[in-house]
C-alpha positions, 0 to 999 in steps of 0.5 A, a space after each residue: 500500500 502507498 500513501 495518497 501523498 507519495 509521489 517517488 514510488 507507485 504501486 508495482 514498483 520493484 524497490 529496496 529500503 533503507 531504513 524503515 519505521 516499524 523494522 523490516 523483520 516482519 512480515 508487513 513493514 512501513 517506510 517513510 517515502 524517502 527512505 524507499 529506492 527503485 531496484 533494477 530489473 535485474 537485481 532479485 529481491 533477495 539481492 535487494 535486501 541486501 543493498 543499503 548497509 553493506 552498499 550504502 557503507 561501501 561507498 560512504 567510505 570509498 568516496 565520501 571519507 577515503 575520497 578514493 580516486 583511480 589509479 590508487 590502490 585499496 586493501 580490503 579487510 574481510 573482502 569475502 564479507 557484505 561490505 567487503 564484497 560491496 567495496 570490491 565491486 565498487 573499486 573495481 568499477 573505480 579504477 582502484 587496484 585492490 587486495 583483499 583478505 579472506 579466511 578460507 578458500 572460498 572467501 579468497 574465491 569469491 574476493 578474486 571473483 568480485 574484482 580483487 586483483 590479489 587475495 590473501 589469507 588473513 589466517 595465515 602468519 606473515 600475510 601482511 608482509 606479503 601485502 606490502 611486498 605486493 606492492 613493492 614496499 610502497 604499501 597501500 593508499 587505503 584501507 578498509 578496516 572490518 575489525 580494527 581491534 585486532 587489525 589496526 596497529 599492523 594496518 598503519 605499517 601497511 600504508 603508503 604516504 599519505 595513506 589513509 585507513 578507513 575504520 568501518 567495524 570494530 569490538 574493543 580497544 587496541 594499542 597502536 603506535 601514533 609515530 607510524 601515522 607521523 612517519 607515512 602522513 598517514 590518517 585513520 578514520 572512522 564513521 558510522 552509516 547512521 549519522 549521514 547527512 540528508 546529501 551523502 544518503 541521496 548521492 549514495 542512493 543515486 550511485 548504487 541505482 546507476 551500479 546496480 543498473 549497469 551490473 558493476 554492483 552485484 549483492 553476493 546472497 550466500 543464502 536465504 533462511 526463513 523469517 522464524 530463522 533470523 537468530 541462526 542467521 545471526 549466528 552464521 553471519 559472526 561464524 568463520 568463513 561467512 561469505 556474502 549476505 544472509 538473506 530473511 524471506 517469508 
């Protein structure tokens, strides 16, 4: 049902949202006009769903705080999961040259299958020297930090000068060294999704239609369960080795 007022969208329309009044973990789910987007044709409603955050948090970091720009390159933390997938994708399309970390095979698969140009195993001893070799002791102009109490300290000996790290998840305190900032002229920032201005959501929104319309941005849907299911899903989604997005359907 829509609203007599409502002017953006009209019944029948295919659309995803961003935020919702009431929740979305629900069978039925009211939206404030502005907070409902159109969905491509070729995206299916389960690659809907799992649009905005992961998506929405890509590119808030990518352009708005990294301010990246082609030719530079980019190393994404967790680059098998929803916002890393997403970044993948959307450096890719950016002319960034990308590495990306994983847990498991599969998630190194799926990084190198998104865009990632190389791919390490985050699990393995020693991989954040085989990321700066990679690129030549220059180290990386950004990256994008997933879990920054246990990443952070080594992250700021992998930046190139003038590198910036982009602080997108984190669960607790950490100890870093402020000389490693000083040395490369180097910056580490954070944000969250939530406190975006009324600009940054529109451009947003205005960029991931045009991606997901021209098939540069495509929501890696791992698996759907059932509404009933939502605390398993929860669950896995924490658990090693999840890949892509988990999906609620009824």
């Amino acid at each position: 049902m829509i609203g007599d007022e409502v002017k953006k969208v009209k019944p029948g329309d295919r659309v995803y949202t961003a935020k919702t009044v009431t929740g979305a973990y629900a069978e039925y789910a009211l939206a404030l006009e502005e907070q409902v987007h159109c969905l491509p044709e070729k995206i299916s409603f389960g690659q809907g769903a799992g649009v905005w955050v992961p998506y929405g948090t890509a590119y808030h970091a990518l352009y708005h705080s990294a301010e990246a720009h082609a030719s530079e390159s980019v190393l994404v933390h967790g680059a098998s999961g929803g916002v890393g997938s997403a970044a993948v994708q959307m450096a890719r399309a950016m002319g960034l040259t990308i590495f990306g970390t994983a847990g498991t095979q599969k998630g190194l698969n799926l990084a190198k299958r998104e865009g990632a140009h190389q791919v390490f195993d985050h699990s393995k001893p020693g991989y954040q020297e085989e990321i700066l070799k990679a690129t030549g002791g220059h180290g990386v102009d950004i990256i994008l930090e997933m879990l920054a109490n246990v990443n952070l300290a080594t992250d700021l000996k992998l930046l190139a000068t003038k590198g910036r790290v982009i602080i997108i998840g984190n669960r607790g305190e950490i100890t870093i060294n402020p000389r490693d900032l000083m040395l490369r002229r180097a910056s580490a920032r954070g944000f969250t999704i939530w406190a975006l201005t009324p600009a940054e959501e529109a451009e947003i929104h205005a960029g991931l239609f045009a991606g997901l319309e021209n098939g540069t941005l495509r929501p890696v849907v791992e698996k759907e369960l059932p509404l009933a299911e939502a605390p398993r899903a929860h669950k896995e989604i924490l658990e090693p080795g999840a890949a892509g997005k988990i999906v609620l359907v009824l």
